[in-house]
FIKEZA-30038 format. One record per residue: residue in three letters; x negated, y, z of N, C-alpha, C in turn. Coordinates in pm, whole numbers, padded with zeros to 5 digits, always signed. Each point is the difference from the previous one (the first is absolute). Example, Ala and Ser with C-alpha at 12.3 -4.5 7.8 and 13.67 -1.06 7.14 Angstrom:
<pts>
ALA-01319-00569+00780+00089+00119+00000-00090+00120+00000;SER+00035+00105-00072-00082+00119+00006+00077+00109+00073;
</pts>
This chain:
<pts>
UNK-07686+21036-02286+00065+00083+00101-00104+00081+00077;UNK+00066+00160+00051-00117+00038+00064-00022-00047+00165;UNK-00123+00013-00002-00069-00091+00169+00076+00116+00064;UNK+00108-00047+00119-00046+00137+00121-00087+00008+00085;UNK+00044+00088+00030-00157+00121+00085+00002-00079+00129;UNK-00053+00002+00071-00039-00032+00164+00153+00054+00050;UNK-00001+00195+00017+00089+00041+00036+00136-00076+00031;UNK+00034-00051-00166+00121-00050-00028+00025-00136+00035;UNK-00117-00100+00017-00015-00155+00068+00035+00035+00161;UNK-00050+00060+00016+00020+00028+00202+00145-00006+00056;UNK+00054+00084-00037+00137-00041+00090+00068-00107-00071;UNK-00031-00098-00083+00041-00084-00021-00027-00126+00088;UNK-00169+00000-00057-00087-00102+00096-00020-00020+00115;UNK+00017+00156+00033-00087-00011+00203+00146+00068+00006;UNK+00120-00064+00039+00136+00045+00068-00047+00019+00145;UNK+00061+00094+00079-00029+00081+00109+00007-00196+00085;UNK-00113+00029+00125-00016-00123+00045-00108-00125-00052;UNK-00007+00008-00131-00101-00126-00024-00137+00025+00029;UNK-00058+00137+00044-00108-00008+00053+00011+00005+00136;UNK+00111-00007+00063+00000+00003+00161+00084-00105+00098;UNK+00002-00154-00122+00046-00107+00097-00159-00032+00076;UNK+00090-00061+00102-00087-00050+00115-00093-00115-00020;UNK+00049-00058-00033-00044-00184-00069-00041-00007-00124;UNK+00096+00104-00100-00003-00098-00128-00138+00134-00111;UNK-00040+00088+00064-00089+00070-00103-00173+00018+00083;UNK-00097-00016-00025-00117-00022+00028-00058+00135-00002;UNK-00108+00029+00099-00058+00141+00027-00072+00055-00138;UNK-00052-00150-00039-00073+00063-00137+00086+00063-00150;UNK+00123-00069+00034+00102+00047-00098+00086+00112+00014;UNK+00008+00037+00165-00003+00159-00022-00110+00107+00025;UNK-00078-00016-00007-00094+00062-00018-00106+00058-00126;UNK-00004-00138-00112-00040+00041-00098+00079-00088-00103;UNK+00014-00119-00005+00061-00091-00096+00152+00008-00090;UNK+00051+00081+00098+00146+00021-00085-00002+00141-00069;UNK-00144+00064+00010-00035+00073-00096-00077-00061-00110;UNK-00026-00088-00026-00081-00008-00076+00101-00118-00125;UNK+00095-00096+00099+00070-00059-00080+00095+00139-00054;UNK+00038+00063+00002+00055+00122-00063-00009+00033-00114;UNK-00177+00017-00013-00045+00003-00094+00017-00118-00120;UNK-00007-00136+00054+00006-00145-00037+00122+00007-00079;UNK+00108+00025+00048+00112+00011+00038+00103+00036-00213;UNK-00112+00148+00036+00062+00054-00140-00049-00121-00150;UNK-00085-00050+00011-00068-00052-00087+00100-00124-00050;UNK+00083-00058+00141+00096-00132-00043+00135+00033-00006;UNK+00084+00059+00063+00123+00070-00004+00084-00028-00135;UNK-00127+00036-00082+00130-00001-00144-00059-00111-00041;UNK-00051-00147+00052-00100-00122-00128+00150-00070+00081;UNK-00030-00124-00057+00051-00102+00029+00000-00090+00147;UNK-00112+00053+00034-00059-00064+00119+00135-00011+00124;UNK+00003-00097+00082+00090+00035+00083-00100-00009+00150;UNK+00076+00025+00157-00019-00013+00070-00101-00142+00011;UNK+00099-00125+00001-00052-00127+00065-00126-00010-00097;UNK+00007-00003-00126-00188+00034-00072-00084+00048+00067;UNK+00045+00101+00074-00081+00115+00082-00065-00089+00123;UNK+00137-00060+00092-00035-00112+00056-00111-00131-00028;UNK+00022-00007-00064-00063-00156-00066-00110+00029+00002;UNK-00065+00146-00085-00135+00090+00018-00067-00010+00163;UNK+00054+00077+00045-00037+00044+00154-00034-00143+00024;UNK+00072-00099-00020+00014-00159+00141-00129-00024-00077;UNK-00042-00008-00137-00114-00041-00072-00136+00090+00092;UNK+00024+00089-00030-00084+00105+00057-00084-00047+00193;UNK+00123-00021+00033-00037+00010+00178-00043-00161+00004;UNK+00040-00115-00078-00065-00129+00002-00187+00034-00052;UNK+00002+00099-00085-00158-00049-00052-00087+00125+00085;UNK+00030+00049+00095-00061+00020+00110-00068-00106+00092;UNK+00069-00141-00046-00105-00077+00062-00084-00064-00061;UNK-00023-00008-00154-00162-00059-00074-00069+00124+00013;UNK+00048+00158-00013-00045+00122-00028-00133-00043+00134;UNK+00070-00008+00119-00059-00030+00143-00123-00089-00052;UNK+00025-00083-00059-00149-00144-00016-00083+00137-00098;UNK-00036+00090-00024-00120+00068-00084-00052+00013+00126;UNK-00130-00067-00015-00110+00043+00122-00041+00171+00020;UNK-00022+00025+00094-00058+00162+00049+00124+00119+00021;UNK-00068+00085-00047+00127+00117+00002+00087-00024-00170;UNK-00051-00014-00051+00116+00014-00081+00143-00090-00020;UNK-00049-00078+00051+00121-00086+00036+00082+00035+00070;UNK-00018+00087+00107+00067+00047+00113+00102+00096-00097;UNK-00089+00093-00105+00017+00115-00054+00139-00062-00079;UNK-00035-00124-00071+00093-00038-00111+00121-00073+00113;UNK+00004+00009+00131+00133-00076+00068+00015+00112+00054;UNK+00007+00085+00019+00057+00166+00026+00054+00045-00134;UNK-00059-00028-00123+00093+00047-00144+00118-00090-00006;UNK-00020-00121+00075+00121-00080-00039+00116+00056+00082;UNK-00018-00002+00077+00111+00028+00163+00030+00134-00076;UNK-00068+00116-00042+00009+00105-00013+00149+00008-00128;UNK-00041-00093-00111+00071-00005-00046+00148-00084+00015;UNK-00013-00105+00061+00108-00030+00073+00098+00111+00081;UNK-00094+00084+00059+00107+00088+00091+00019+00123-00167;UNK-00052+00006-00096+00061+00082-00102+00103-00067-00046;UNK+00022-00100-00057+00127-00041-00024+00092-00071+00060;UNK-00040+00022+00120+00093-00028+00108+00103+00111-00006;UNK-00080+00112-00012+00096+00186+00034+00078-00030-00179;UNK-00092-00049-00096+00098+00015-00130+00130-00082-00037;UNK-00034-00114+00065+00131-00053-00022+00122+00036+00044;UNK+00004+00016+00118+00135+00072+00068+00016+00143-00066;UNK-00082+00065-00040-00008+00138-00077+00071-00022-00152;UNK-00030-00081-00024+00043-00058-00152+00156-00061+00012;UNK+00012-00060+00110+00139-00041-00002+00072+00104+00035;UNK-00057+00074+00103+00160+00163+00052+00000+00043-00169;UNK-00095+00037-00057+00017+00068-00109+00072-00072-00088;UNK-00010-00141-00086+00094-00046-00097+00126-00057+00034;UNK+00019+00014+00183+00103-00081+00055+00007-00141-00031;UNK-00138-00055-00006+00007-00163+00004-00049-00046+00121;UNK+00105-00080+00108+00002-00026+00131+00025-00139-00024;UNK-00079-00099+00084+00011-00130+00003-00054-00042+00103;UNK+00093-00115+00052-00071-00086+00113-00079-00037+00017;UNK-00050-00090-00148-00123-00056-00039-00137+00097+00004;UNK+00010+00151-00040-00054+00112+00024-00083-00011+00184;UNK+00094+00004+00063-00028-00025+00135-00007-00083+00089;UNK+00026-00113-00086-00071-00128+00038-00133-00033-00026;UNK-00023+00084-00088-00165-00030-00112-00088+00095+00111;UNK+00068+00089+00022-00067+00119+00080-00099-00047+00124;UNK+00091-00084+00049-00018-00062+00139-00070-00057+00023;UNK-00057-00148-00179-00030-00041+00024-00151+00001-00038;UNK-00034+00118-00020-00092+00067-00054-00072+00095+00095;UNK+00079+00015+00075-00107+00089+00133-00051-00097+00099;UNK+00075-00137-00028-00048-00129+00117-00150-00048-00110;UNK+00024-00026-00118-00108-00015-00100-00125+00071+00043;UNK+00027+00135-00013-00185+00132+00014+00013-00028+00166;UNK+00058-00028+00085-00053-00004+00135-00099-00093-00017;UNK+00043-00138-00043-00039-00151+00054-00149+00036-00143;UNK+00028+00034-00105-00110-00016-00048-00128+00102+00004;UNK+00025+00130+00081-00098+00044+00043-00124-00101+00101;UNK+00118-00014+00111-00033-00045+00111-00106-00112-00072;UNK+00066-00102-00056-00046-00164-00074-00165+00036-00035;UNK+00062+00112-00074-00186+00054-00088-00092+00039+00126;UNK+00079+00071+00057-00108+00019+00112-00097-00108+00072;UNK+00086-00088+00033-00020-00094+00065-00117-00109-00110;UNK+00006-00017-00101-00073-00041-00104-00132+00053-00053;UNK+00053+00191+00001-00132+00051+00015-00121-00018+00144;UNK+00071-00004+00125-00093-00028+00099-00001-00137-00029;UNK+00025-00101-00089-00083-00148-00014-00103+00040-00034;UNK+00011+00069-00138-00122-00017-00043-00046-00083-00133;UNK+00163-00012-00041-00053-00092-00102-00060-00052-00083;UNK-00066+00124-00054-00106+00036-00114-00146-00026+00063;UNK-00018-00024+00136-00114+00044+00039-00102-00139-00021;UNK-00117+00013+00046-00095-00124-00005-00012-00046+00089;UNK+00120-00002+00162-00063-00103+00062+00119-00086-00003;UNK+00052-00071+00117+00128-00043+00003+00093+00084+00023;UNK+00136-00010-00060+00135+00049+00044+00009-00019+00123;UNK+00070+00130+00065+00064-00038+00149+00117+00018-00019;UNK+00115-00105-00019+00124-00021+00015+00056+00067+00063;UNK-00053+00022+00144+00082+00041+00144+00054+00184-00082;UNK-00038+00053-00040+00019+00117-00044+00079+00057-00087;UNK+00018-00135-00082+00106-00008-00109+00131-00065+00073;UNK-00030-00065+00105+00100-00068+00072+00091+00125+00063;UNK-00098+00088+00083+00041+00105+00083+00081+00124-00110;UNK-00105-00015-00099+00131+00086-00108+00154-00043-00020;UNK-00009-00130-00029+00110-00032-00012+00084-00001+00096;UNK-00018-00029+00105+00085+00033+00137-00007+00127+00011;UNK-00045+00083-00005+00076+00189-00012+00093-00050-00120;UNK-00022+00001-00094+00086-00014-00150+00162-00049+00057;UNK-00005-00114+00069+00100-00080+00027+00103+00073+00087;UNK-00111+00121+00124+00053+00033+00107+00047+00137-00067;UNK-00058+00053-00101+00108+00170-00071+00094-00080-00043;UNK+00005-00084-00087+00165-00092-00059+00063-00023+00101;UNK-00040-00042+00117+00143-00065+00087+00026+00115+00053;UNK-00061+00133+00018+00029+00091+00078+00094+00068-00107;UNK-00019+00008-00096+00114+00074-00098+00118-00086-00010;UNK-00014-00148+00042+00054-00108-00019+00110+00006+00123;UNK-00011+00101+00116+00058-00019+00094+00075+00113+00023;UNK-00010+00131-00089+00073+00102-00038+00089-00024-00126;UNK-00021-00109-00072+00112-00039-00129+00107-00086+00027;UNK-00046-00068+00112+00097-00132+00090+00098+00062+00072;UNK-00031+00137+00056+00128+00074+00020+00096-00017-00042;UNK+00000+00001-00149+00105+00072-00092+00040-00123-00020;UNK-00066-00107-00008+00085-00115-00050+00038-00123+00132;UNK-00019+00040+00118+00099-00004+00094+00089+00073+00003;UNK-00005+00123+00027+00120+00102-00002+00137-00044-00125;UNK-00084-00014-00079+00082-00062-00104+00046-00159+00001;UNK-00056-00060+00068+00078-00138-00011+00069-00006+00144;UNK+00005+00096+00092+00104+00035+00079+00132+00073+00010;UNK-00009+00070-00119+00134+00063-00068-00030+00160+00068;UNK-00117+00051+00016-00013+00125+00055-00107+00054-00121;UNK+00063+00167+00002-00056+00128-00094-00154-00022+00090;UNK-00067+00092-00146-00120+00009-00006-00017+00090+00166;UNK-00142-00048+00027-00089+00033+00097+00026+00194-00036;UNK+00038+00070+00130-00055+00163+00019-00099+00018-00004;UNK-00056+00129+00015-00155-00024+00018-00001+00056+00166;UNK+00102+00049+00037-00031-00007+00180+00017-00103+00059;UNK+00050-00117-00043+00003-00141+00066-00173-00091+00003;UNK-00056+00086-00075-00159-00072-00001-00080+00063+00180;UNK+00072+00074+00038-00080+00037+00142+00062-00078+00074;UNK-00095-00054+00084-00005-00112+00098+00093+00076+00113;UNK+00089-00158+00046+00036+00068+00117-00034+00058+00160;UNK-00126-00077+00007-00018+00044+00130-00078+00096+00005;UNK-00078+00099+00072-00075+00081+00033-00152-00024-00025;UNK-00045-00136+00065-00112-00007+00014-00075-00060-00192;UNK+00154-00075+00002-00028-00018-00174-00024+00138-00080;UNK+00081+00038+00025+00012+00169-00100-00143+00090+00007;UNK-00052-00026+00128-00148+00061-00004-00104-00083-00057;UNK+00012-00147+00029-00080-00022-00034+00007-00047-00231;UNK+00080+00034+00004+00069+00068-00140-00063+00099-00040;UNK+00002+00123+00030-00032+00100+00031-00122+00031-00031;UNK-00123-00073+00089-00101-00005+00040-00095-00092-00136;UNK+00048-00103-00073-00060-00043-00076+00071+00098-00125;UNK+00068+00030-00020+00040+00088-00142-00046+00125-00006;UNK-00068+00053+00122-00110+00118+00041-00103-00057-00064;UNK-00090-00160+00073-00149-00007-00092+00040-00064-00142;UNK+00103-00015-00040+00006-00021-00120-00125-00127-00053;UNK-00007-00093+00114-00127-00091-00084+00053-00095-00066;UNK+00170-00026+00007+00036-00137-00075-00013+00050-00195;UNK-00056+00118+00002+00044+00041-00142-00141-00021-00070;UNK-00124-00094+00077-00080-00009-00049+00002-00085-00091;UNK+00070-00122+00030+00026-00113-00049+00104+00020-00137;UNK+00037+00099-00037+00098+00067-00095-00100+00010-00148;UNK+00067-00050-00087-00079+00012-00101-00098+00107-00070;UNK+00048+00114+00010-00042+00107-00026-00116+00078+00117;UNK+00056-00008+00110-00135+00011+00100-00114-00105+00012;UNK+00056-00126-00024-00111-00080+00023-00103+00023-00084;UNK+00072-00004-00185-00122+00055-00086-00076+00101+00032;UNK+00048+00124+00051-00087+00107+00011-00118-00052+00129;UNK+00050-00066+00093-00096-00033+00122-00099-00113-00060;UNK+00046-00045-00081-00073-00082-00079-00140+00052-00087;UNK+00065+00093-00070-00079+00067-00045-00104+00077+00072;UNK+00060+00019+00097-00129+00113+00125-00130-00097+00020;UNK+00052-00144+00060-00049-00147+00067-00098+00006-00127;UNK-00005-00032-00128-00077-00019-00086-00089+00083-00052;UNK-00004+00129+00030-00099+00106+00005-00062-00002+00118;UNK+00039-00058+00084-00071+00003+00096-00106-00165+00026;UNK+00030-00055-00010-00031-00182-00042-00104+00042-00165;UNK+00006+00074-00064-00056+00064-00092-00150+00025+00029;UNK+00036+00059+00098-00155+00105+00065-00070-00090+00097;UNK+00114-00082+00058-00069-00118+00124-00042-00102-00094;UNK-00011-00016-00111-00042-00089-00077+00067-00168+00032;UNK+00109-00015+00043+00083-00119+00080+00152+00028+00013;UNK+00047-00141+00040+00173+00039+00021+00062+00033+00093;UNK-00109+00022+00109+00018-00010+00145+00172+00093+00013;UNK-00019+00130-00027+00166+00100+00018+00100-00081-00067;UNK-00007-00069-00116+00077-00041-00056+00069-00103+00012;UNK-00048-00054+00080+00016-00165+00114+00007+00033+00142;UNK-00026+00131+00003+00099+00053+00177+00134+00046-00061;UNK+00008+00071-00101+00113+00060-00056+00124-00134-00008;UNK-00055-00140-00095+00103-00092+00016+00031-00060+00108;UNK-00126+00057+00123+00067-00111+00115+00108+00118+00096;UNK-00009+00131-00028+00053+00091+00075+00166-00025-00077;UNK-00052+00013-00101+00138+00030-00079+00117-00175+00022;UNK-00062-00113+00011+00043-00085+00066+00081-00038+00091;UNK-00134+00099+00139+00111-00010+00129+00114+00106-00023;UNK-00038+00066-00068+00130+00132-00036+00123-00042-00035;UNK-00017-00062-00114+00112-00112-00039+00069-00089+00102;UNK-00060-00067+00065+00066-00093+00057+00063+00100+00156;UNK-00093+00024+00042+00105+00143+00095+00140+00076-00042;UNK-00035+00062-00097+00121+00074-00056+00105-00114-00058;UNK-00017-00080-00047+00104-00130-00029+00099-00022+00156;UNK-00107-00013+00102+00114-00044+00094+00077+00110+00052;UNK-00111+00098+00032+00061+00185+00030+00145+00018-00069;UNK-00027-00017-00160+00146+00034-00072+00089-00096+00062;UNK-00046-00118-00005+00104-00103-00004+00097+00051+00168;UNK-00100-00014+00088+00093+00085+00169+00097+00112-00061;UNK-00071+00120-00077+00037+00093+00004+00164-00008-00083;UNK-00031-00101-00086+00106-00004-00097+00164-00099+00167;UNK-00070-00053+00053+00080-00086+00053+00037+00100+00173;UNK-00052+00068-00017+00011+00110+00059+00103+00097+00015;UNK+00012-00004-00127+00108+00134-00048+00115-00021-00006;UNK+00095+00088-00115+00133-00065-00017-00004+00003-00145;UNK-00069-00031-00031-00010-00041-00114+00073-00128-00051;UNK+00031-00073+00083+00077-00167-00020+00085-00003+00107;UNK+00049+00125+00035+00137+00007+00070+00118+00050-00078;
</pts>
């Protein structure tokens, strides 16, 4: 069969809106990535391949972002930025692959879900492993791998506390969450809402930013000949986590979101 063109994938794939939900599409995926799965795009259309394959790929993908992390120096950094990178590519193909053959499944978006909690926690994990040190010649310092893992724990419960919505809402006999019911009700909440979604720092801890900050930390720990950035980076990214965990959690209990 013949491949179609880009042209002819587009208003199929990107239906008016999927690059401009609020929550559910990532800066890097409109910006360059849902061009490039486009391209991806024509190559599977007519195989056999379905969506949740596509899935299964990606969740593979964003887990080995965290041995990628154990390669000592920069290239390690380099090879857990290809992973994430590719995770967020077939992240954009699967849902691209399903508008197009009309294969929609729960399981589809159950896999989805559980695959963006996966590349958070295993960025973070590697991180935290790379500032051990494991490879190195003196002793391991635990505390670092410890502190990874507590960011790791604190992006899961924080996504963990935007999915609990839905399955309260739902075991209360009430329709899905609006998206104007996520603004807090009071005033002083709403700014201070406001005010952190301005510095945008909880998105460090996000799989895809963390690699890239990751990557900066190790060119730079590169030249300092030590891990020193890279072991401020897990202890920053730490308290980040555990802040924004309780932040959401107010904010969520805040709203009307569970009214």
């Amino acid at each position: 069969m013949r491949r179609p063109s880009v042209a002819e994938l587009r208003p199929v794939v990107h239906p008016p809106g999927v690059k401009d939900r609020r929550s559910g599409e990532h800066w890097a995926g409109r910006m360059y990535m849902r061009e490039v799965s486009l391209r991806v795009d024509r190559y599977l259309v007519n195989t056999r391949v379905t969506p949740n394959q596509v899935t299964y790929v990606m969740t593979l993908a964003g887990a080995l972002a965290a041995p990628a992390l154990l390669v000592p120096g920069v290239w390690g950094a380099v090879l857990g930025v290809v992973m994430v990178q590719l995770y967020l590519l077939f992240d954009c193909v699967d849902g691209e692959l399903a508008r197009w053959k009309k294969q929609y499944s729960l399981s589809g978006v159950y896999l989805d879900r559980v695959a963006a909690y996966l590349c958070d926690a295993a960025v973070l994990v590697g991180l935290g492993l790379r500032a051990a040190d494991i490879w190195g010649e003196g002793r391991i310092d635990w505390l670092w791998a410890f502190l990874g893992t507590l960011a790791a724990l604190g992006a899961i419960l924080i996504k963990a506390e935007t999915d609990l919505v839905g399955v309260a809402r739902h075991q209360g006999g009430l329709p899905p969450v609006k998206e104007a019911a996520s603004e807090p009700r009071s005033s002083g909440m709403a700014l201070a809402r406001k005010a952190a979604a301005a510095l945008k720092f909880h998105r460090l801890i996000l799989g895809i930013e963390a690699s890239l900050v990751i990557l900066v930390v190790a060119v730079v720990d590169a030249i300092a000949g030590d891990l020193f950035y890279t072991r401020l980076t897990v202890a920053v990214m730490a308290g980040i986590a555990l802040l924004q965990t309780l932040l959401h959690l107010v904010s969520v209990l805040a709203s009307s979101r569970l009214k």
